[in-house]
C-alpha positions as CSV (number, residue, x, y, z in Angstrom):
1,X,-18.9,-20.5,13.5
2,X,-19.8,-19.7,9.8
3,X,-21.7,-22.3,7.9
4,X,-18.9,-24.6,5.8
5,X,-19.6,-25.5,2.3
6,X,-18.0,-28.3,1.1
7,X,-15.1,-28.7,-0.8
8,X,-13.3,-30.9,-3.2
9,X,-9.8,-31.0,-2.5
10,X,-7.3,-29.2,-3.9
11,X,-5.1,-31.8,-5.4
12,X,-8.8,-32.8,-7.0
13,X,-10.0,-30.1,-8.7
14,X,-8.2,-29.1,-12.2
15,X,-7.0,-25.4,-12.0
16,X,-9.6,-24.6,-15.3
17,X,-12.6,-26.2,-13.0
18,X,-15.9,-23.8,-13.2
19,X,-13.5,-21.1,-14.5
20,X,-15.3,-18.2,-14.9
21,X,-14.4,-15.5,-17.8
22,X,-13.3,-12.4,-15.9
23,X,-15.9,-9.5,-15.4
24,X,-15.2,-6.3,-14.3
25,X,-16.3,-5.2,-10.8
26,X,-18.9,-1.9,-10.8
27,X,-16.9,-0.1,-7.9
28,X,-15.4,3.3,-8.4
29,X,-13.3,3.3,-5.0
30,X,-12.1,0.3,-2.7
31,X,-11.0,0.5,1.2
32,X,-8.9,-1.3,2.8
33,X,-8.7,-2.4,6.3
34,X,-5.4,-4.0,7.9
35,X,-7.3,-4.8,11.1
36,X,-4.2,-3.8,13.2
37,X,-5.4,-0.3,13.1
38,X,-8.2,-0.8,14.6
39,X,-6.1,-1.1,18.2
40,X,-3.0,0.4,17.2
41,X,-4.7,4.0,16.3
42,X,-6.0,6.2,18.5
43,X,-9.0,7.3,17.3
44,X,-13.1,8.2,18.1
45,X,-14.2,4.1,18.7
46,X,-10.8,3.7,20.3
47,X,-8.4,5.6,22.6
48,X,-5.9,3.1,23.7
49,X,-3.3,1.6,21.0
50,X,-1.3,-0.9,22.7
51,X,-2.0,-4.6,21.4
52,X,-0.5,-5.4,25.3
53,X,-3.1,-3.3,27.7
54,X,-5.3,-5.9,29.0
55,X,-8.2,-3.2,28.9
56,X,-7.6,-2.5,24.9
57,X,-9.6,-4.6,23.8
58,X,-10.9,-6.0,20.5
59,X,-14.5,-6.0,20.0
60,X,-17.6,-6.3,17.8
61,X,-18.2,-2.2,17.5
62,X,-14.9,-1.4,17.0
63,X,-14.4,-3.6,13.8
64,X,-18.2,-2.3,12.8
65,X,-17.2,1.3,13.5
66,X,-14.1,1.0,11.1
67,X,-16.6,-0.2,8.3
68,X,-18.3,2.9,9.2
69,X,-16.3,5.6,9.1
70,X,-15.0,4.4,5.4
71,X,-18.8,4.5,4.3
72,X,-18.5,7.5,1.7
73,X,-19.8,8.5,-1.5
74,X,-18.3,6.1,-3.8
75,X,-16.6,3.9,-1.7
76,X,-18.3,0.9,-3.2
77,X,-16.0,-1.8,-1.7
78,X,-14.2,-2.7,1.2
79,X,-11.1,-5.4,1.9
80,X,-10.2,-6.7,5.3
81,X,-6.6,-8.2,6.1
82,X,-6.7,-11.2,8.4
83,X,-3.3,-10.9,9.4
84,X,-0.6,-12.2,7.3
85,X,-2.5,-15.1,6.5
86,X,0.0,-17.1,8.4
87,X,-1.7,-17.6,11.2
88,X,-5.4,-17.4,10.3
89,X,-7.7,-14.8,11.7
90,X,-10.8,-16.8,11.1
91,X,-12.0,-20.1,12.1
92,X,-9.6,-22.4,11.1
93,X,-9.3,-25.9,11.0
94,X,-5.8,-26.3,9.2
95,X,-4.0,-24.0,11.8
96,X,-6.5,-23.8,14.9
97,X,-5.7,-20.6,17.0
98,X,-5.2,-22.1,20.2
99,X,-3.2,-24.8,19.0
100,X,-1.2,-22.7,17.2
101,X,-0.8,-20.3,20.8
102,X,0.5,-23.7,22.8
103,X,3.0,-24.2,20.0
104,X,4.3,-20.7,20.5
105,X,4.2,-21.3,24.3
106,X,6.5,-24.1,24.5
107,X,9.1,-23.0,21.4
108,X,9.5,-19.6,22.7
109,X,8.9,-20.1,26.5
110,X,6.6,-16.8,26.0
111,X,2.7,-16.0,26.5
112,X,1.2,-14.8,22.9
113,X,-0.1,-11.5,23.7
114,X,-2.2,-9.8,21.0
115,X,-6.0,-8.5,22.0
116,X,-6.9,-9.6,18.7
117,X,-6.4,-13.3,19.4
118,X,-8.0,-13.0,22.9
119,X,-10.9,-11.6,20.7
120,X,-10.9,-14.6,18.4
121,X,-10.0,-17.2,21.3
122,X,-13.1,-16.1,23.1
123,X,-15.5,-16.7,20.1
124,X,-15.0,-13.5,17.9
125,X,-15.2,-13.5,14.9
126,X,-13.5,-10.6,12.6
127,X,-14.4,-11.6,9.2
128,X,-17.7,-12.7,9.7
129,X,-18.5,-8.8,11.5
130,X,-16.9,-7.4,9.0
131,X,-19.0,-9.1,6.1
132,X,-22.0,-8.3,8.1
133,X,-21.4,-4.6,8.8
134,X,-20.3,-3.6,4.9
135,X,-23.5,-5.7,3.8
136,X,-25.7,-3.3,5.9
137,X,-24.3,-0.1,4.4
138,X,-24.8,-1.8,0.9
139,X,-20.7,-1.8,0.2
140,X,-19.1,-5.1,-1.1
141,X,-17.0,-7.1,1.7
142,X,-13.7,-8.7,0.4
143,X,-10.6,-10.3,1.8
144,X,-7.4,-9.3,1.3
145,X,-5.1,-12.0,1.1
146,X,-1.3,-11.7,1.7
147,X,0.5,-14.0,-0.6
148,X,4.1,-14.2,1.2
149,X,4.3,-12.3,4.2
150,X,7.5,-11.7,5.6
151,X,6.7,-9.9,8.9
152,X,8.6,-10.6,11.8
153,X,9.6,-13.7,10.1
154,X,13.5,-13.1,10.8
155,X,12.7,-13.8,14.6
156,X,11.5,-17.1,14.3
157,X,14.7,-18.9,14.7
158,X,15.3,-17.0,17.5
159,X,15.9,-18.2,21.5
160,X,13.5,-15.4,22.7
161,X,10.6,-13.4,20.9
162,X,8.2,-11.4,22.2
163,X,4.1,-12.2,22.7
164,X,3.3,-9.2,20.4
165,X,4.8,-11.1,17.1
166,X,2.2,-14.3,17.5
167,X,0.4,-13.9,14.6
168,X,3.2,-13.9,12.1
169,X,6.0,-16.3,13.7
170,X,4.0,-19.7,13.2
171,X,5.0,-23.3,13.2
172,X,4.6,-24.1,9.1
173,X,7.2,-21.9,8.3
174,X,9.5,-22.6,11.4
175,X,9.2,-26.6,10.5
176,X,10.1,-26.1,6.8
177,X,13.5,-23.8,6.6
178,X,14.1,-25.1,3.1
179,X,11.2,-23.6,1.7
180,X,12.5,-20.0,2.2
181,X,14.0,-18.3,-0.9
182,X,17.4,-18.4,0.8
183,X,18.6,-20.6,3.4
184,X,19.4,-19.5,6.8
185,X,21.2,-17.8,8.7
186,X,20.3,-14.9,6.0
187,X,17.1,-12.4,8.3
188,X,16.8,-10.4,5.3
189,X,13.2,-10.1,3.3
190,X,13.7,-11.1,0.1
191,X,15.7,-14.4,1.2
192,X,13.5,-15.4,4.6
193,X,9.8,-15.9,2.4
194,X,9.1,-19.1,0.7
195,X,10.0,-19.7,-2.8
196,X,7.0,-20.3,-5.0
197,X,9.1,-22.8,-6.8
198,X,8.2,-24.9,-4.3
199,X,5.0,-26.8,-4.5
200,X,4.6,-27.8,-0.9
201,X,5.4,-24.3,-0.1
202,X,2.3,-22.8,-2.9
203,X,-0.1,-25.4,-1.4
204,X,0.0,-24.4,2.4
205,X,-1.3,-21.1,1.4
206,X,-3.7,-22.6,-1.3
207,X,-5.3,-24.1,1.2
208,X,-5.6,-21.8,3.7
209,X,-6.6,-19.5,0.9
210,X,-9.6,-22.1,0.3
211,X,-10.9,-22.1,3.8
212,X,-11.0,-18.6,4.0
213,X,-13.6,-18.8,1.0
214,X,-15.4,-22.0,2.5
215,X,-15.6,-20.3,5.9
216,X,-17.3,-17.0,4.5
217,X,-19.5,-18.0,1.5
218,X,-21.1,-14.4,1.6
219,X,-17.8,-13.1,0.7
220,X,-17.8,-10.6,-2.3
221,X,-14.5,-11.6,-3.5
222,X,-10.5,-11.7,-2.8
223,X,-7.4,-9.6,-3.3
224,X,-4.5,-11.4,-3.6
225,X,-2.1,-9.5,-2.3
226,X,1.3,-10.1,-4.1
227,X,2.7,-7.2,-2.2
228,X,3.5,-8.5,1.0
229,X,6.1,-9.2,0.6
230,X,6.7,-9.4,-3.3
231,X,9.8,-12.1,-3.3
232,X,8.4,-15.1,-4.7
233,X,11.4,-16.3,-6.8
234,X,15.3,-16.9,-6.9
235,X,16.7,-14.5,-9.2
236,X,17.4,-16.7,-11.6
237,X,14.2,-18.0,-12.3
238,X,12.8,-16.9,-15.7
239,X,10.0,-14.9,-16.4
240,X,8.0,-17.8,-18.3
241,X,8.6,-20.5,-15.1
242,X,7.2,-17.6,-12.6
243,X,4.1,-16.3,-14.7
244,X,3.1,-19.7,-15.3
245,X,3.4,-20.4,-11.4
246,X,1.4,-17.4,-10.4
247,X,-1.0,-18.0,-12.9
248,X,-1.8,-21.4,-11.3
249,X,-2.6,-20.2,-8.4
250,X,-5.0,-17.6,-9.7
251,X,-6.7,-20.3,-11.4
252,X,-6.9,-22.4,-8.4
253,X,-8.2,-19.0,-6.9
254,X,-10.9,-18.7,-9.8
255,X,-12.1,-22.6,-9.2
256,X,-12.3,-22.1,-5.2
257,X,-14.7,-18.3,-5.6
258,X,-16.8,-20.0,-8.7
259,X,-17.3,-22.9,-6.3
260,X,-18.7,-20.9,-3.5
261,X,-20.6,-19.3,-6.3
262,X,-22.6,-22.2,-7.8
263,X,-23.4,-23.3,-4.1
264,X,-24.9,-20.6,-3.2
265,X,-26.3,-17.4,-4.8
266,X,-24.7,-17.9,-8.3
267,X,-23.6,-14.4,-7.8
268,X,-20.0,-13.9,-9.9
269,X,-17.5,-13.7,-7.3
270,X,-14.6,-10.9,-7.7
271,X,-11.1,-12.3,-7.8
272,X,-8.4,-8.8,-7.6
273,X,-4.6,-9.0,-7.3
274,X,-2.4,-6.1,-5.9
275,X,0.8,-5.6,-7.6
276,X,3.4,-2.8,-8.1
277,X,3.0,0.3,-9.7
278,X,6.2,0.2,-11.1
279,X,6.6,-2.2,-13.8
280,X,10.3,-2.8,-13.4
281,X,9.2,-4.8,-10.4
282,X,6.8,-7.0,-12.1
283,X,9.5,-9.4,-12.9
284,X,9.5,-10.7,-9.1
285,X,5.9,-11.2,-8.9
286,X,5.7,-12.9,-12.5
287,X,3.2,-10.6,-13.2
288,X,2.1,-10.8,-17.4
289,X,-0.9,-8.8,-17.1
290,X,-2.8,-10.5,-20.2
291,X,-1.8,-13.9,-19.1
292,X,-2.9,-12.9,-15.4
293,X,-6.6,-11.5,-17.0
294,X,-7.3,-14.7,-18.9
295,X,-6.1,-16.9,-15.6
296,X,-9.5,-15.5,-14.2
297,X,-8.5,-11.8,-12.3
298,X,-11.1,-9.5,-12.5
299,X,-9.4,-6.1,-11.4
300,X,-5.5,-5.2,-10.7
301,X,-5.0,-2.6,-7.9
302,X,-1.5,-1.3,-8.7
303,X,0.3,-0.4,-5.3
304,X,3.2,1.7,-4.4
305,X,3.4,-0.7,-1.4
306,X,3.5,2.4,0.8
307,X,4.4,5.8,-0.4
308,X,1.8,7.7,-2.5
309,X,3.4,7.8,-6.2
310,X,2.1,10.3,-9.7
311,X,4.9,8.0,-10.8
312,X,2.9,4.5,-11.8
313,X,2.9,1.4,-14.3
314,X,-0.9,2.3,-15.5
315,X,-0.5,2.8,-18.9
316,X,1.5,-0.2,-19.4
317,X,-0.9,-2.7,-17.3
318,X,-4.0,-0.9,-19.5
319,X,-2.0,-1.7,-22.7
320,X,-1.3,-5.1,-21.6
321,X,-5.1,-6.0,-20.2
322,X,-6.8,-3.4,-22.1
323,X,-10.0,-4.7,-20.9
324,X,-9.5,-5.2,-17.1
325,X,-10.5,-2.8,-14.2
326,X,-7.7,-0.5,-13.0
327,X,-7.4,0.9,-9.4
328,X,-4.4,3.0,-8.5
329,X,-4.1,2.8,-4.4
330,X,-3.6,6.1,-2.6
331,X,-1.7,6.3,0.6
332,X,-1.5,8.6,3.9
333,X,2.0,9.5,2.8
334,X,4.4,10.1,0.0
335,X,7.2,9.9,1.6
336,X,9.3,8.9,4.8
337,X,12.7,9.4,6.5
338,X,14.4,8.1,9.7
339,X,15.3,9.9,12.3
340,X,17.3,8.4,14.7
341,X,14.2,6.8,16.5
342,X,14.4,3.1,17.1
343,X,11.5,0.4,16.3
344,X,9.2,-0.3,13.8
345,X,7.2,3.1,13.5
346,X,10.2,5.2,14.2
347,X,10.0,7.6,11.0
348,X,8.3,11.2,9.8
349,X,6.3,11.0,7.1
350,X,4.7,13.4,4.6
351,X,1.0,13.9,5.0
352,X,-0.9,13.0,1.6
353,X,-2.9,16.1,0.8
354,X,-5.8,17.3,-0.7
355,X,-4.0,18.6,-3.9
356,X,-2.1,15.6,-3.9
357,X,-5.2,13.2,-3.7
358,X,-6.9,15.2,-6.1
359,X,-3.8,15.2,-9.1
360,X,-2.4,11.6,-8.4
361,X,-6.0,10.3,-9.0
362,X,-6.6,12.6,-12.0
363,X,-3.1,11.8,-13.4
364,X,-4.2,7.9,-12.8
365,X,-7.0,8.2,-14.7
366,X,-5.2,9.7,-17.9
367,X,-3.3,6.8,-17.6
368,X,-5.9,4.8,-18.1
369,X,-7.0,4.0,-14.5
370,X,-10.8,3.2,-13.6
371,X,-11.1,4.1,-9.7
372,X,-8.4,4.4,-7.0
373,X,-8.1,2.0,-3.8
374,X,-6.8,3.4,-0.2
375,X,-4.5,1.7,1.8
376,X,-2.8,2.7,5.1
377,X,-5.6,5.7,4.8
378,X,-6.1,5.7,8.8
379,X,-2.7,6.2,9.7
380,X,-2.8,10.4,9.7
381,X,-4.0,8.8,13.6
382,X,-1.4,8.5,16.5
383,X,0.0,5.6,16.7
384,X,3.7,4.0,17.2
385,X,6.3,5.3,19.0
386,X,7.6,7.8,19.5
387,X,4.5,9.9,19.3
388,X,5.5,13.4,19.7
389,X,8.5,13.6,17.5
390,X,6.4,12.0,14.7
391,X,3.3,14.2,14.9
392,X,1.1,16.3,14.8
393,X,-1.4,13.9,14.3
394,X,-4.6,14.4,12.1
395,X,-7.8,12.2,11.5
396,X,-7.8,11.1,8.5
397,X,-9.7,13.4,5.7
398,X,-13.0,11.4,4.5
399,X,-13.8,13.9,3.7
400,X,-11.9,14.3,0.5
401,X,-12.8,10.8,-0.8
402,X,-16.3,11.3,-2.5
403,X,-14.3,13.9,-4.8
404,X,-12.0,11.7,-6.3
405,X,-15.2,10.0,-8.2
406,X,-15.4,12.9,-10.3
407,X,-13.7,12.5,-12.9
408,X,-14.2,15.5,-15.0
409,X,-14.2,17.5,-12.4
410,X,-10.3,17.2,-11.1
411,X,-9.2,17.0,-14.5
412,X,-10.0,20.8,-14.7
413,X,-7.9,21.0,-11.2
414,X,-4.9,22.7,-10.2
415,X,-2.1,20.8,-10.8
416,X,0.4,19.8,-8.1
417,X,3.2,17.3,-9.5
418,X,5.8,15.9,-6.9
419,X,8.6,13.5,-6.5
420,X,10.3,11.7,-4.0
421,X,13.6,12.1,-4.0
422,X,16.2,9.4,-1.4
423,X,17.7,12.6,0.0
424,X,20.7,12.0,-2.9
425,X,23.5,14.0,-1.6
426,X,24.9,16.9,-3.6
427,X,28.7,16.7,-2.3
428,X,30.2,19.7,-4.8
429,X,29.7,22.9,-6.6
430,X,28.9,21.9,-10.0
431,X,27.5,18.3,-9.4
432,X,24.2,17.4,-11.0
433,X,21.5,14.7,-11.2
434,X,18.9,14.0,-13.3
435,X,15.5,13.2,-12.8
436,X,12.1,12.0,-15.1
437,X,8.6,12.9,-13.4
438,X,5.8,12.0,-15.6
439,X,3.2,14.4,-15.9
440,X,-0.5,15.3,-17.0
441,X,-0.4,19.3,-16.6
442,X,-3.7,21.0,-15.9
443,X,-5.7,22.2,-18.3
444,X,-4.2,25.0,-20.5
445,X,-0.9,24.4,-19.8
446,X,0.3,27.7,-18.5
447,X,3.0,29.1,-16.4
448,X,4.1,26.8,-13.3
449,X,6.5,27.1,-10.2
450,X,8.8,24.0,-9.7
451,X,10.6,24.0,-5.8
452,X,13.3,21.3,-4.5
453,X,13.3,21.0,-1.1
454,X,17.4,20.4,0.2
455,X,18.4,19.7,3.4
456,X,22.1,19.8,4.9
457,X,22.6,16.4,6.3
458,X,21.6,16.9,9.7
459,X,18.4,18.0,8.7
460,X,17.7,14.9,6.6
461,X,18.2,12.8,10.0
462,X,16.0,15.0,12.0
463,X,12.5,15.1,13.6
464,X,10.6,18.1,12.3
465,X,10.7,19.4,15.8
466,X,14.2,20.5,15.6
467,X,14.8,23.8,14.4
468,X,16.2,24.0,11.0
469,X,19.9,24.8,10.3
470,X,20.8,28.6,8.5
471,X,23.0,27.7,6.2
472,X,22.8,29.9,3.0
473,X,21.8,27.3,0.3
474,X,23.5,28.8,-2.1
475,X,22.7,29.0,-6.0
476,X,21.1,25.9,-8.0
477,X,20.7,25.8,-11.7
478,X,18.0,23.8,-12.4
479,X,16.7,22.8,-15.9
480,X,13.6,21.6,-17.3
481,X,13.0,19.4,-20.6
482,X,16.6,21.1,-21.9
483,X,15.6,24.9,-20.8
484,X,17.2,26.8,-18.3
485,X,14.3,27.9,-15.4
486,X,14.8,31.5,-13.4
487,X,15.3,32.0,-10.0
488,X,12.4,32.6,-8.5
489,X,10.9,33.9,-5.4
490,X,10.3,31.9,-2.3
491,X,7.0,31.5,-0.5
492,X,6.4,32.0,3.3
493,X,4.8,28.5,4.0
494,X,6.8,25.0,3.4
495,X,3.4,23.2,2.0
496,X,2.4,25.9,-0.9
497,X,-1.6,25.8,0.2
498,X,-4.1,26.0,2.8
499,X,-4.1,22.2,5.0
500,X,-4.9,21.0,8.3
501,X,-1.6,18.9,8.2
502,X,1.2,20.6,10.0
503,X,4.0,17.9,10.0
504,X,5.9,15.9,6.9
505,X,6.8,19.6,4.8
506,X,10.0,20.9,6.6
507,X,10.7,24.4,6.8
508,X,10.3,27.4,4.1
509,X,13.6,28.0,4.1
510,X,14.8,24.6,2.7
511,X,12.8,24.9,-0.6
512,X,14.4,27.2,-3.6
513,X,11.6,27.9,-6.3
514,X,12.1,28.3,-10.1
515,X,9.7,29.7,-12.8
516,X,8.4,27.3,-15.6
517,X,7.4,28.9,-18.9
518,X,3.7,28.4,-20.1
519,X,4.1,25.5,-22.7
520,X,7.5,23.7,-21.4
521,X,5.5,20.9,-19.5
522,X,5.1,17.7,-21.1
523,X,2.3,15.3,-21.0
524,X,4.9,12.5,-20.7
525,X,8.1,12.3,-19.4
526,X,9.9,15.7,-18.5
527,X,13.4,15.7,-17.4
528,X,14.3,17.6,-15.0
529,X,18.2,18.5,-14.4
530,X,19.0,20.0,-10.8
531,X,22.7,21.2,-10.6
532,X,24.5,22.7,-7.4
533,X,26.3,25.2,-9.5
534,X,27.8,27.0,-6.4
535,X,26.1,25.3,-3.3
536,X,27.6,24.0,0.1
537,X,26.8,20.1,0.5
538,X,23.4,19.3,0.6
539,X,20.5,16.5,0.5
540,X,17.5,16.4,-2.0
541,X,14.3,15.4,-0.5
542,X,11.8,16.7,-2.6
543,X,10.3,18.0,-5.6
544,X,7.0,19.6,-6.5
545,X,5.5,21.3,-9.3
546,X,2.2,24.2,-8.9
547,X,0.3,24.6,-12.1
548,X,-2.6,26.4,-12.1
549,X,-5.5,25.4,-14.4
550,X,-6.7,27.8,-16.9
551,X,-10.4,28.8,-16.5
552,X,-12.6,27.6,-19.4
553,X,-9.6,25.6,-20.7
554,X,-9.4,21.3,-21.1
């Protein structure tokens, strides 16, 4: 067990205690590490992914080895999840492990089974290995903290639940119903997680959010992660009430890494929230940016939660902390569908690319972005079910990290602009939607190629292992920033250049390409209009603009 500093308790410390003013970390790129992967993937330290198999087992050089692999040029930091933070993943005193396992035991009549607990219950120690491994590669260690998971959490009135859900059912939240947003019999998301209105509810993960830091006083820092899940109010709670909330636990967040600070090395200790990218959904988090900043966060990582986005809040959160460090978190996918598969992994995805990488991180950083973050990044491995009708799969491409440091570099790249569309159906001749993509073009502004991808309504259900249908698509108009683009002429491949990913892009013959005119791009909004002037029914999926960059231009 890791070495406990002391600590005043919580109800004793004044939120502005030791405050610290906010300083900016150094890192250019952050990593982050949900744990779960570490079993769940199949990969080179691991060839099993069943939490279940008795001989998958956790260990010390597996969690090591997934420090490793991230080690790249420019990744400067790493994060590991423990868990939800419902049921701790560390040494706990306020929920111990195999307490909390006997509980489960004797509500659910069923035997926790999760390697990862075996790990812990047998003297493990994730955290701690963690810390220790990114410390000798010279990378910052941090903890990523989830604020108000809601995982699983619509089981735990049930009779009957299965081993495998352990570590998010837990007794706190089973013995308090009327701390949940919405009261029961409601399983959905945004009503089952607690409502930060009340206190009792804030304080159990305040101080589980303080042992974490008492436990691991070599810790580099803490991302509060506001995205999982980010339900924190009743609707009608104004926007003043919740900002003033989340700010008080941010201080209390501040006064608890400042602590650890003065006891020990007096090294500043980095405090980083992860919020949405889009800023219409800032109002459920409370998040005020400025009021966040002076309440004692040192960096924002703005997430799309999942799905890789060019579509982001950056510019508002820069104009609204001007002073703060920025980090725009890249996925292993843009987008996903269902297919008809059951359970939790039961959906394609497209592959996040090279060229997608590359312009999302340049286009972040004309926002006014300062590095990117990675989450999910592992997940180009096999893993879920089913496997074949989700893969190919891929290891994920390291490789392509250390670029996205060089900033001057990709803003002379190609440019590939995209946009995920909710396959919107397109029930008539004549029937049009509208959509806004934001957009950096690439240097010089020339010509460009814009394709939709449409699907006829089968093929939106489908695996990309069923052949595609042969309907003729018929003819789209399609109109860009008020001009009229021409027809133009298809190209052989569904993914327009060279990559080892072969699943997530359809089939050629889904996508109809149109010509854009050197000049009509915007740096800003551009409105796009796509209408199915004489077209059978069909479903939009995708859309993607290919911009070359002019040599010699900026």
């Amino acid at each position: 067990m890791k070495k406990r500093i002391p600590f005043l308790l919580l109800g004793m410390v004044s939120s502005s205690a030791l405050l610290h003013a906010a300083q900016n970390p150094p890192w250019r790129m952050i990593y982050d590490n949900d744990t779960t992967n570490i079993l769940n993937c199949v990969s080179p330290f691991n060839e099993g992914r069943s939490q279940s198999k008795k001989d998958n087992q956790l260990t010390d050089e597996k969690i090591r080895a997934s420090v490793r692999e991230a080690v790249v040029p420019g990744m400067d930091a790493q994060l590991i999840q423990p868990c939800t933070s419902w049921v701790p993943w560390w040494p706990s005193k306020i929920v111990p492990l195999a307490e909390h396992e006997q509980w489960f035991r004797e509500r659910y009549g069923t035997e926790p089974d999760l390697a990862e607990h075996r790990y812990l219950l047998a003297g493990g120690d994730i955290v701690g290995v963690f810390i220790d491994e990114c410390h000798k590669n010279n990378v910052a260690a941090l903890v990523s903290f989830r604020c108000n998971d809601g995982h699983h959490q619509e089981r735990s009135w049930d009779e009957k639940v299965p081993g495998g859900v352990a570590h998010c059912i837990n007794r706190f939240y089973v013995e308090h119903p009327q701390y949940r947003i919405a009261p029961l019999p409601s399983r959905a998301i945004k009503d089952r997680v607690h409502n930060w209105l009340v206190p009792e509810a804030r304080a159990h993960k305040e101080r589980l959010l303080a042992e974490v830091i008492e436990v691991y006083p070599t810790l580099d820092g803490i991302e509060l992660d506001f995205l999982r899940h980010p339900y924190y109010f009743p609707d009608d709670t104004p926007m003043a009430a919740r900002v003033e909330v989340m700010c008080d636990f941010i201080r209390k967040a501040r006064a608890r890494l400042d602590e650890v600070a003065a006891k020990t090395s007096g090294k500043h200790r980095y405090l980083g929230v992860r919020v949405p990218v889009n800023e219409a959904e800032w109002r459920d988090v409370g998040l005020e940016p400025s009021a966040w900043r002076k309440a004692g966060v040192d960096y924002f990582n703005i997430s799309p939660s999942y799905n890789m986005t060019q579509q982001t809040g950056v510019a508002a959160l820069r104009k609204d902390a001007p002073d703060a460090k920025i980090y725009l978190e890249l996925t292993h996918t843009t987008q996903t569908w269902k297919f008809g598969a059951s359970g939790y992994d039961g959906h394609c995805w497209r592959r996040s690319t090279r060229e997608m990488f590359i312009n999302t991180a340049r286009q972040a950083y004309a926002r006014g972005a300062d590095g990117v973050s990675f989450f999910n990044f592992v997940y180009y491995r096999n893993h879920g079910a089913p496997p074949k009708e989700r893969g190919p799969f891929d290891e994920p491409p390291f490789d392509y990290l250390p670029a996205l440091t060089d900033k001057d570099k990709i803003s002379r790249a190609d440019g590939y602009f995209y946009l995920k569309a909710e396959h919107e159906l397109f029930p008539k001749p004549g029937y049009k939607r509208e959509y806004k993509m934001n957009i950096v073009p690439a240097a010089g502004n020339g010509a460009a190629t814009l394709r939709i991808q449409m699907l006829t309504d089968r093929e939106s259900r489908s695996s990309e292992l069923d052949k595609p249908d042969t309907p003729d698509r018929g003819a789209w108009a399609v109109t860009l920033n008020g001009k009229p683009l021409a027809a133009a002429k298809s190209l052989a491949t569904a993914y327009p250049f060279p990559t080892p990913f072969k699943a997530g892009f359809g089939h050629p013959q889904q996508y109809l390409s149109f010509a854009i005119p050197a000049g009509l791009l915007k740096d800003g909004d551009n409105i796009i209009t796509i209408d199915s002037e004489k077209a059978p029914p069909l479903r939009l999926r995708w859309i993607e603009i290919l911009q070359p960059a002019t040599p010699g231009a900026r």
